[in-house]
C-alpha positions in Angstrom: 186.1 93.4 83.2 184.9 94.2 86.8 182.9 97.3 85.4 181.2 95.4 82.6 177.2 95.1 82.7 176.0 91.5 82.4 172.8 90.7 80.6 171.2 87.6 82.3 169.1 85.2 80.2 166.1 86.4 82.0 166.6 90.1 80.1 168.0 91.9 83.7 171.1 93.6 83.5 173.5 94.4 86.4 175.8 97.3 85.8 179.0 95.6 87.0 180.3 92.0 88.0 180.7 92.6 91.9 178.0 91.3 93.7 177.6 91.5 97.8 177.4 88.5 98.3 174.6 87.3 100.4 175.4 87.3 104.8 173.1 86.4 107.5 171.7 89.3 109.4 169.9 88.9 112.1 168.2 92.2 111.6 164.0 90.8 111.6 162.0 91.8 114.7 160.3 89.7 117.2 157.6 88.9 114.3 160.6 88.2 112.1 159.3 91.1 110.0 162.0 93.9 108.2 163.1 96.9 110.4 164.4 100.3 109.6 167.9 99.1 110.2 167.7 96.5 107.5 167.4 99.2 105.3 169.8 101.6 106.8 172.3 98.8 106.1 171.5 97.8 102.6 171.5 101.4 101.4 174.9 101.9 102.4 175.5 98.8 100.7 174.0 99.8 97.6 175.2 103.0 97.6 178.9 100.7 98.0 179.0 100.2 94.3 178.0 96.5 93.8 176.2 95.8 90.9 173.9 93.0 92.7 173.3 92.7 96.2 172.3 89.3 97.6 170.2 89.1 101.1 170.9 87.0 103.7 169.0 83.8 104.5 165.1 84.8 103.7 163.3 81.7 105.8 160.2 80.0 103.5 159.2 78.5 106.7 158.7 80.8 110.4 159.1 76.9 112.4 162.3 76.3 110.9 164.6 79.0 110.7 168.5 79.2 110.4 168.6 81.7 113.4 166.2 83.9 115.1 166.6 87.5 113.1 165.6 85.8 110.1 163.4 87.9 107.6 160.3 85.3 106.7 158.1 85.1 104.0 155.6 82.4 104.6 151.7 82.9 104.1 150.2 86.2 103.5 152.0 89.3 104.5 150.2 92.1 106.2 149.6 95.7 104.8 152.5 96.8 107.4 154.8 94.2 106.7 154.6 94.5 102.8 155.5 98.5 103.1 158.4 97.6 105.3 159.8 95.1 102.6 159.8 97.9 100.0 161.2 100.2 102.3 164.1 97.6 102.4 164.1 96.8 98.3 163.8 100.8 97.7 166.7 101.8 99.9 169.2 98.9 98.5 168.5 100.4 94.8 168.8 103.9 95.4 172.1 103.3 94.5 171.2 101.3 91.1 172.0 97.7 92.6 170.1 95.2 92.0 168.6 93.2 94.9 167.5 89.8 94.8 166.0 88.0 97.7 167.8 84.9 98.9 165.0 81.7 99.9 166.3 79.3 102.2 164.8 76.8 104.1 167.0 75.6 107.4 166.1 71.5 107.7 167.8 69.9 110.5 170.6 73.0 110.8 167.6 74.7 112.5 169.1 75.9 115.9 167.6 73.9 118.8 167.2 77.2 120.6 164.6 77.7 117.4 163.3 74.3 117.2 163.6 71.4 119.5 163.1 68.7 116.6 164.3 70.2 113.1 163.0 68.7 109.8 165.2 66.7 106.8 164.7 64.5 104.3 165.7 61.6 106.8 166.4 61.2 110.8 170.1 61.9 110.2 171.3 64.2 112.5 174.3 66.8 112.3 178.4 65.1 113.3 178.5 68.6 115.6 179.5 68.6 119.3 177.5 70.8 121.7 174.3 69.7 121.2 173.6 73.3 119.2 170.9 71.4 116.9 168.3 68.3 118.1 167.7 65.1 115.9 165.5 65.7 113.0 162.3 64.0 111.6 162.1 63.0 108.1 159.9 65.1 106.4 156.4 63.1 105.0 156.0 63.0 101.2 152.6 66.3 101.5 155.3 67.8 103.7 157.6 68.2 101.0 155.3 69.5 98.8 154.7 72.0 101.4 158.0 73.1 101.5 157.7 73.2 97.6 154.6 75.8 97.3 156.5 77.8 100.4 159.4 78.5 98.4 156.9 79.6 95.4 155.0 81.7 97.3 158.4 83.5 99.0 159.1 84.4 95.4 155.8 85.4 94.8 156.2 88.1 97.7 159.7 88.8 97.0 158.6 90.1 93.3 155.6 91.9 94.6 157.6 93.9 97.3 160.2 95.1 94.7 163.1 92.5 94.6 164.5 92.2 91.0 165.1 88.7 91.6 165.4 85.7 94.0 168.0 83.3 94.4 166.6 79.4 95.9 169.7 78.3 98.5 170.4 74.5 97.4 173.9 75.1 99.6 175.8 75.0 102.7 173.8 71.8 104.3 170.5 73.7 104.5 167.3 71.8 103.6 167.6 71.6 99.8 171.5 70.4 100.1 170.4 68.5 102.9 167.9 66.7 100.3 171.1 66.7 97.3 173.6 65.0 99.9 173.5 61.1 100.1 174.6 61.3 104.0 171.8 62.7 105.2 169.2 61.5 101.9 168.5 58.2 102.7 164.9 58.0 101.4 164.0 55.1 99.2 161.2 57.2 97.7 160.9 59.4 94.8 162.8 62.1 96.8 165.9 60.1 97.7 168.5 57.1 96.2 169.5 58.1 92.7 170.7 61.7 91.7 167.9 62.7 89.7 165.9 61.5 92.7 167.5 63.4 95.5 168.1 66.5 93.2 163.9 66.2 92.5 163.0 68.7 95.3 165.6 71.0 94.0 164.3 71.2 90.0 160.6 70.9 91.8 161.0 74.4 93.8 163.2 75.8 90.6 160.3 74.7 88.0 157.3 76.0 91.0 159.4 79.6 91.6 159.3 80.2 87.8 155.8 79.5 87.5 154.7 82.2 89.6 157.3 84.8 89.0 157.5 84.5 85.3 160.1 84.4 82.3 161.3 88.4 83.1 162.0 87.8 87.1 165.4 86.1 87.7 165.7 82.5 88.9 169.2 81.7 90.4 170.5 79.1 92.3 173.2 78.9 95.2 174.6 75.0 94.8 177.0 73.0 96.3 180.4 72.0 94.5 180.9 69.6 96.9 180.0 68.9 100.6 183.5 67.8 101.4 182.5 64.6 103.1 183.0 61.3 102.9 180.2 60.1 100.7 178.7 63.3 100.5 177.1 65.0 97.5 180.2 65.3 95.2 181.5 67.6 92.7 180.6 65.0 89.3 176.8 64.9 90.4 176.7 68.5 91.2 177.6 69.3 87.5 175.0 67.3 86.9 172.9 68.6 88.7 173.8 72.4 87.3 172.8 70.9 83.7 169.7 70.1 85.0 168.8 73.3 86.1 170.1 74.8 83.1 167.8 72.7 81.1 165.1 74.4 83.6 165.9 77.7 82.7 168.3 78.9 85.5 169.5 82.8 85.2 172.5 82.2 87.2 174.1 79.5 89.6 176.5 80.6 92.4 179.0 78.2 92.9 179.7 77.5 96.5 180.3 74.2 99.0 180.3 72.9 102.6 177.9 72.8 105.2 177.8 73.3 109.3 179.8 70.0 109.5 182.2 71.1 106.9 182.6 75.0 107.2 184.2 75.1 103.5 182.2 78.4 102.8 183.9 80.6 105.3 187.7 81.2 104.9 188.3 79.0 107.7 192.2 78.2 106.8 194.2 77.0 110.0 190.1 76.8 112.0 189.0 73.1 110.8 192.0 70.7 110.0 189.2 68.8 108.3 188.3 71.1 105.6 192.2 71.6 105.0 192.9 67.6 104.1 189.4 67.7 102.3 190.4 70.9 100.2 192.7 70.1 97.0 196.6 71.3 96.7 195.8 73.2 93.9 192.7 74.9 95.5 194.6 75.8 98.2 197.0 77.9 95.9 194.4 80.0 94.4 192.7 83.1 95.6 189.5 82.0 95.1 188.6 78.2 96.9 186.0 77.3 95.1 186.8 78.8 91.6 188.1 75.3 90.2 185.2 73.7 91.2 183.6 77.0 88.9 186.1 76.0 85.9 185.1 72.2 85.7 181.1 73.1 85.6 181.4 76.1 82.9 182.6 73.5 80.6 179.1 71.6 81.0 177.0 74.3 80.8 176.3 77.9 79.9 174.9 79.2 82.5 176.2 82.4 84.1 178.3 81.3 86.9 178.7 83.7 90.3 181.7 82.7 92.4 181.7 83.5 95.9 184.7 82.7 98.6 188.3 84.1 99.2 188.2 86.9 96.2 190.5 89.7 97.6 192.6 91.9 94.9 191.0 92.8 91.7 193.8 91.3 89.3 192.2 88.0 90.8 189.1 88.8 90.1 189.9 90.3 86.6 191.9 86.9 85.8 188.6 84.6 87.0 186.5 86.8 84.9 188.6 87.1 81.5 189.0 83.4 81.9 185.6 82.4 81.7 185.4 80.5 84.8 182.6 82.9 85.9 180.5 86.2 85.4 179.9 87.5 89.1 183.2 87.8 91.5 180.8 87.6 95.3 182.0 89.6 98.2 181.0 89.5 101.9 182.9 89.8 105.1 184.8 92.8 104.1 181.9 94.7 103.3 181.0 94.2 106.9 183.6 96.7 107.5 183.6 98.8 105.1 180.2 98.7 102.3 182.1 101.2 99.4 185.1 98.5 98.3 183.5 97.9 95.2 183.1 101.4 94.2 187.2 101.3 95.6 187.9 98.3 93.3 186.5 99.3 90.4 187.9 102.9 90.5 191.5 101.8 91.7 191.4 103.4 94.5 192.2 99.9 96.0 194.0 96.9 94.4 192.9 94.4 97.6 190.0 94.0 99.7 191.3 93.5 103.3 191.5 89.9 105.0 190.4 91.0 108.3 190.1 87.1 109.0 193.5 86.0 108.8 195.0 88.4 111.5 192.1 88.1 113.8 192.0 86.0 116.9 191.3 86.3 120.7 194.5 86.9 122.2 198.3 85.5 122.1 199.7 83.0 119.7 198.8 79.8 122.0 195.3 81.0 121.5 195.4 82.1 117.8 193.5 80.4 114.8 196.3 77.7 114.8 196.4 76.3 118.0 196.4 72.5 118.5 192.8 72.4 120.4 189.6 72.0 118.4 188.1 73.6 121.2 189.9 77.0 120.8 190.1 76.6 117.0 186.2 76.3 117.0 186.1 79.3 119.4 188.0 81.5 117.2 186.2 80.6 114.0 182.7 81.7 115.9 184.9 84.8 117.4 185.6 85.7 114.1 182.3 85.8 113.1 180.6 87.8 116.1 183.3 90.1 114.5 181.6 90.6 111.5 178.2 90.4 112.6 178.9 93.2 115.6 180.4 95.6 112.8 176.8 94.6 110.5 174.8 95.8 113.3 177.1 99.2 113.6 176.5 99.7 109.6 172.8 99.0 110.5 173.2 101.8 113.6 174.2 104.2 111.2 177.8 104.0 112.9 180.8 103.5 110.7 182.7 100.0 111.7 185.3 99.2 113.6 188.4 97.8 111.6 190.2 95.8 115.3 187.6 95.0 117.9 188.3 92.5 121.2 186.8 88.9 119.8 186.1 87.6 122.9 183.7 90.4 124.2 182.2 90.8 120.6 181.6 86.8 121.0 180.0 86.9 124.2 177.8 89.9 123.3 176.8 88.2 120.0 175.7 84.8 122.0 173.8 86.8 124.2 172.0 89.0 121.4 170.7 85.2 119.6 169.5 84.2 123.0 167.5 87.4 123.7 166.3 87.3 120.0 165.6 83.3 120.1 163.2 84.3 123.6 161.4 87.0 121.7 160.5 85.1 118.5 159.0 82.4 121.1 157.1 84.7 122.6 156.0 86.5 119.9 156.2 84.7 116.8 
């Protein structure tokens, strides 16, 4: 099954059912324009045997962006710019992946090292400690619309500069969940209250993207399951809100959940005790955390389905596909380490993709992923991370990755590489 092609309602075909999926990487300039080591990086991950390869958080608006290295696309692109965005497309296909381009727009998770008020559809702001992010504004009714003909015209670049798709991010507590979730939507307007309501800005960007890309261009989506909160946007109104946009014509959704509050996209087991009483027993027994949630919207709607989220050995990711739950098995963190496990899946050379997550931590047991203080829990879910960012950057380099690495120094040098970054986008940007 993982070699298979699948033939998307839009008439593109991908040559397998591993997709990368899509990672932050904090590879833009100053000008938050592409560089030759975003390419560097995504040919060896094309040339890693995924059939689709997702990219990382492409910001719709330069004022509000998830962090500093962000790729934008907002307004007109210069000649330069425009050559450097093919050079990135041309390199990620040499390999015959597809490449789609991931829009994103970062609301009130904009860092306040980026901007000092963020934007949302209300003043809500985030349940974090540290004061990482500043109370947003709510967004005025010609601002949406704004936001709505950004998110068009990112496609409209993304098309021109070679991407064979785009994908709109309605997940992980960004702007257009921000806009789906009831805790932080508290408009009484026609973008907030009811479902079809909040999910209006959603279907709005879906139905604006299409008109300027066209029937042959992939539209997908990256939605929610569940924000795993109290009152949040929940997993009956997100199938809703995936028949919607199948009714819109949607190629493919991904299937994901959680947000900055609620960490439920990274394989944070033993990091948040929150996500662990919010998950379900059953989820918790399965490879893949978020496939159930995958298996309860296939039977609404017909939609290709990409799951994303804990997928390790191949007879897992067989066994999701034969089922029917979905059509795309995502990977991520691992190829951070090394880009060619798909080729290695799909050949046998491997029967598991490693979890370099569940064996990392910064030092003896008392500090370890499982410890009793949120504090250190916290600190080894972001150590983990500068992990796998520091080993993107070597791939980037050109230098193969390092498998063990000391978290600690890796998450000091990764804090200090956002605040140089977050200084020269002021300057320059």
């Amino acid at each position: 099954m993982l070699e298979t092609s699948l033939t998307l309602p839009s008439g593109q075909t991908l040559k397998n059912r591993i997709a990368k999926a899509a990672m932050t990487e904090g590879l833009a300039d100053a000008g938050n324009q592409a560089t030759d080591r975003l390419a560097t990086l995504y040919r060896r991950w094309g040339a890693g045997g995924a059939g689709l390869l997702l990219s990382g958080n492409i910001m719709v608006d330069r004022r509000f962006l998830e962090r500093p290295g962000n790729i934008v696309f907002d307004g007109p692109q210069s000649d330069d710019q425009l050559a450097r965005l093919r050079a990135w497309t041309s390199a990620a296909r040499e390999g015959g992946a597809d490449i789609w381009a991931q829009l994103s727009h970062a609301g009130r998770q904009t860092p306040k090292y980026v901007a000092a008020e963020p934007v949302g559809p209300s003043a809500v702001g985030l349940e974090l400690p540290g004061g990482q992010f500043g109370a947003p504004r709510a967004l005025a009714a010609d601002e949406i619309k704004d936001v709505i003909a950004r998110f068009a015209n990112a496609a409209s670049i993304a098309k021109q500069v070679g991407f064979t798709g785009v994908q709109v991010h309605g997940a992980h507590g960004y702007l257009v969940s921000e806009f789906l979730n009831p805790r932080a939507n508290l408009r009484d307007d026609e973008w907030g209250g009811s479902l079809e309501n909040r999910a209006r800005l959603l279907l709005r960007i879906v139905d604006a993207v299409r008109a300027q890309v066209g029937s042959g261009f992939t539209v997908s989506v990256k939605l929610n399951s569940s924000d795993f909160q109290k009152g949040g946007f929940a997993p009956g109104e997100s199938i809703q809100v995936a028949r919607w946009l199948e009714a819109a014509g949607v190629d493919l959704i991904e299937v994901s959940g959680g947000s900055y509050e609620q960490p439920a996209m990274m394989d944070m087991d033993g990091l948040d005790a929150r996500f662990e009483e919010a998950k379900r027993e059953s989820t918790r027994q399965r490879e893949a955390y978020f496939l159930e949630y995958a298996e309860e919207m296939r039977a609404s709607v017909k939609t290709p389905l990409m799951v994303t989220g804990g997928f390790r050995t191949r007879a897992g990711m067989e066994e999701a596909l034969a089922s029917g739950a979905c059509n795309v098995i995502g990977i991520a963190r691992p190829l951070c380490v090394d880009p060619a496990i798909p080729a290695k899946l799909l050949s046998g050379e491997i029967e598991m993709a490693p979890s370099y997550e569940k064996t990392l931590r910064l030092g003896p047991d008392i500090l370890g992923p499982a410890s009793g203080v949120d504090m250190i829990r916290a600190l080894n879910g972001f150590a983990v991370m500068a992990f796998f960012y520091q080993n993107l950057f070597r791939l980037a380099d050109g230098r193969d990755a390092k498998e063990k690495m000391a978290l600690l120094p890796a998450f000091i040098r990764q804090q200090r590489h956002e605040l140089k970054a977050a200084k020269a986008v002021k300057r320059d940007g």
